[in-house]
C-alpha positions in Angstrom: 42.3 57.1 37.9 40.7 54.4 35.3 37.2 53.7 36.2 36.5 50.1 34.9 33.5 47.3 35.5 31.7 44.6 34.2 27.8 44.5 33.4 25.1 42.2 31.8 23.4 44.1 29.1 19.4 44.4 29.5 18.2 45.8 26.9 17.6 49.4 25.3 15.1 52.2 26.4 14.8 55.6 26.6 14.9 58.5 28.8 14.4 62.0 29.1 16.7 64.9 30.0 16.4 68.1 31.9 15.1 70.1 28.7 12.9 67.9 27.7 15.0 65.8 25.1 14.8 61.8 24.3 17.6 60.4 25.0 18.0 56.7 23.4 19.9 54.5 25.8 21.1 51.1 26.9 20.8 49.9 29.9 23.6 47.8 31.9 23.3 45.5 34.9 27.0 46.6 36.5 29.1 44.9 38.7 29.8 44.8 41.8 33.2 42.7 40.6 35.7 41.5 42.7 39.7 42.0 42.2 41.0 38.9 42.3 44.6 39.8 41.0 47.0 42.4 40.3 49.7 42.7 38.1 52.5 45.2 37.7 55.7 45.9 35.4 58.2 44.7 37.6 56.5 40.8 38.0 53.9 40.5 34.9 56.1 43.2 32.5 52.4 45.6 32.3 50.0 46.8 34.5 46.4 45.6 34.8 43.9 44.8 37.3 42.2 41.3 36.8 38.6 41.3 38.3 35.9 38.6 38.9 31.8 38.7 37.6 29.0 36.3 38.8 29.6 32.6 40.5 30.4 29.5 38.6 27.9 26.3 39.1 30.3 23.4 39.7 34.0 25.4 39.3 37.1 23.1 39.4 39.8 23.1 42.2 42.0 25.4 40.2 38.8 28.0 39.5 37.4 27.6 43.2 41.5 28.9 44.4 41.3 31.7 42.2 37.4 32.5 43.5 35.2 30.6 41.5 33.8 33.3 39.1 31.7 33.3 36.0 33.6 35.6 33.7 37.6 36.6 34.8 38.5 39.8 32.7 41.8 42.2 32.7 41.8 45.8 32.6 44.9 47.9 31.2 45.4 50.3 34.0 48.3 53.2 34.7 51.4 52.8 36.6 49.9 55.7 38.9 46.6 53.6 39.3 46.2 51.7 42.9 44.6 48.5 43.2 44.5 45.6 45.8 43.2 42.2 45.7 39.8 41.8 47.3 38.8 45.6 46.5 35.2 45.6 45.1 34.2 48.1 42.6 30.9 49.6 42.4 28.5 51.2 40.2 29.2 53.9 41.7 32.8 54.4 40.7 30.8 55.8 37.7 29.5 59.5 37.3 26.7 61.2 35.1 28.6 62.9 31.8 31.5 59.8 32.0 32.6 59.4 28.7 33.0 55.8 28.3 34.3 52.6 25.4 31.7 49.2 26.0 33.6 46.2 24.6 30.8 43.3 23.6 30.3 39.4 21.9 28.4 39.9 18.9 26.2 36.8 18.1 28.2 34.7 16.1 26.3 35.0 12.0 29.1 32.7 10.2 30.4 33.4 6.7 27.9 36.3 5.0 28.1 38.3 2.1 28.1 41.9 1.8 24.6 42.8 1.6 24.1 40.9 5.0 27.5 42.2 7.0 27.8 45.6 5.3 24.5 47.0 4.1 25.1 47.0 0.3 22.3 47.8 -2.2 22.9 45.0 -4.5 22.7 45.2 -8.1 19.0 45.4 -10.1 17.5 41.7 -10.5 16.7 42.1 -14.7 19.2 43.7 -17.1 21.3 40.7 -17.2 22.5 40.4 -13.6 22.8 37.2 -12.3 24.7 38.0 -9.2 22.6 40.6 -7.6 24.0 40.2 -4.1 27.9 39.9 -5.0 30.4 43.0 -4.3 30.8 44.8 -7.4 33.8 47.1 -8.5 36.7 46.1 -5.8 39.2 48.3 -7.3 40.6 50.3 -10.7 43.5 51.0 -12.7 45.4 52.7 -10.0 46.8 51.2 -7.3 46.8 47.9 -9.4 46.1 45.6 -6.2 42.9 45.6 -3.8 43.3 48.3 -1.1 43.3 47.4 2.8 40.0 47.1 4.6 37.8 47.0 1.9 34.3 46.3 2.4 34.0 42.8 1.2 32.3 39.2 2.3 33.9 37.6 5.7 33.3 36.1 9.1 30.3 38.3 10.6 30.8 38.1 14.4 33.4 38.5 17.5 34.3 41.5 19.6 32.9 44.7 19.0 34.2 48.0 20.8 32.5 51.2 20.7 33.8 54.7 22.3 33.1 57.9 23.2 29.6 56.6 24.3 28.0 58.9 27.0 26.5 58.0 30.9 23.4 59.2 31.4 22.0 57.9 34.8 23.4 56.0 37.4 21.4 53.9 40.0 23.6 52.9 42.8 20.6 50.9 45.0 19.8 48.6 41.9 23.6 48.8 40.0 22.3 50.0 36.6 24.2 52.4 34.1 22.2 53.7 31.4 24.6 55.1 28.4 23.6 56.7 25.1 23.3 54.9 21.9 23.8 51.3 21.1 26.3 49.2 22.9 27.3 45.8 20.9 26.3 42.1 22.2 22.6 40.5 22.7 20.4 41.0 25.5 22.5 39.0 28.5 25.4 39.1 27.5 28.8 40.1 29.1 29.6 43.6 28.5 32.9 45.6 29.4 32.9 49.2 30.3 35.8 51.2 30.8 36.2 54.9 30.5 38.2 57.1 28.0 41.4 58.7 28.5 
């Protein structure tokens, strides 16, 4: 069954494991969230669940029908999966060793260059260079045309997804999830977390 919520990130910490190890983490205000609709192959042409995250201030008519939440996401779910409308999932849905995907909003950073959005080195300031934070080499004699996905200057912001990250405590009383490593988006912002097949 897919095991899916919505969480405010907090911010990062760390904790310690049964032997003794540090464990870097981020930790997650989850849920609970509401199902406010489901969909199915035979009316909407593909499953999903849509659920409902915090209360809106001063919603319309339209968003106080539909239940007047903050943030209305869709989860991809299996034919097999059962869901009804006014189910509320919980934290605890969740289980130590899950191995979960957190899908994030990056701050938006504009239009940088490499050096900003990739990490590049840069060329030395003397010896006649008077780009020192441009690209470089973007290609050679063979293929004769700039291969896909290479590393250049662009838009530096948008969604982020990142897998195969691990769950390392659950507490139910205060809905907190604390998973290993970095998960993408600032401090308050609306996170997605959704476990891997």
């Amino acid at each position: 069954m897919s095991k899916f919520i919505l969480a405010e990130k907090l911010n990062m910490s760390q904790m310690f494991t049964k032997d003794g190890k540090v464990v870097p983490v981020t930790v997650l205000k989850a849920g609970p969230v509401k199902v406010v609709q489901v969909k199915t192959k035979t009316l909407d042409k593909y499953s999903a669940v849509q659920v409902g995250f915090g209360k809106k201030k001063n919603p319309s008519k339209a968003q106080a029908g539909h239940g007047a939440y903050k943030f209305l996401v869709e989860f991809r779910i299996g034919d097999q999966d059962t869901f009804n409308k006014g189910d509320e999932i919980k934290v605890d849905t969740f289980a130590i060793g899950d191995v979960v995907k957190v899908t994030g909003q990056m701050k938006g950073r504009g239009f940088a260059g490499p050096i900003k959005r990739h990490g590049f080195k840069g060329a030395p300031a003397s010896h006649g260079h008077d780009h020192p934070r441009a690209v470089g080499s973007i290609g050679q004699r063979f293929p004769q045309h700039t291969r896909k996905g290479l590393r250049m200057a662009g838009h530096m912001a948008g969604t982020r997804t990142v897998t195969n990250l691990e769950v390392i405590d659950v507490d139910v009383k205060r809905n907190l999830i604390a998973v290993k490593g970095a998960v993408p988006g600032a401090n308050g912002g609306l996170v997605k977390i959704q476990t891997v097949k």
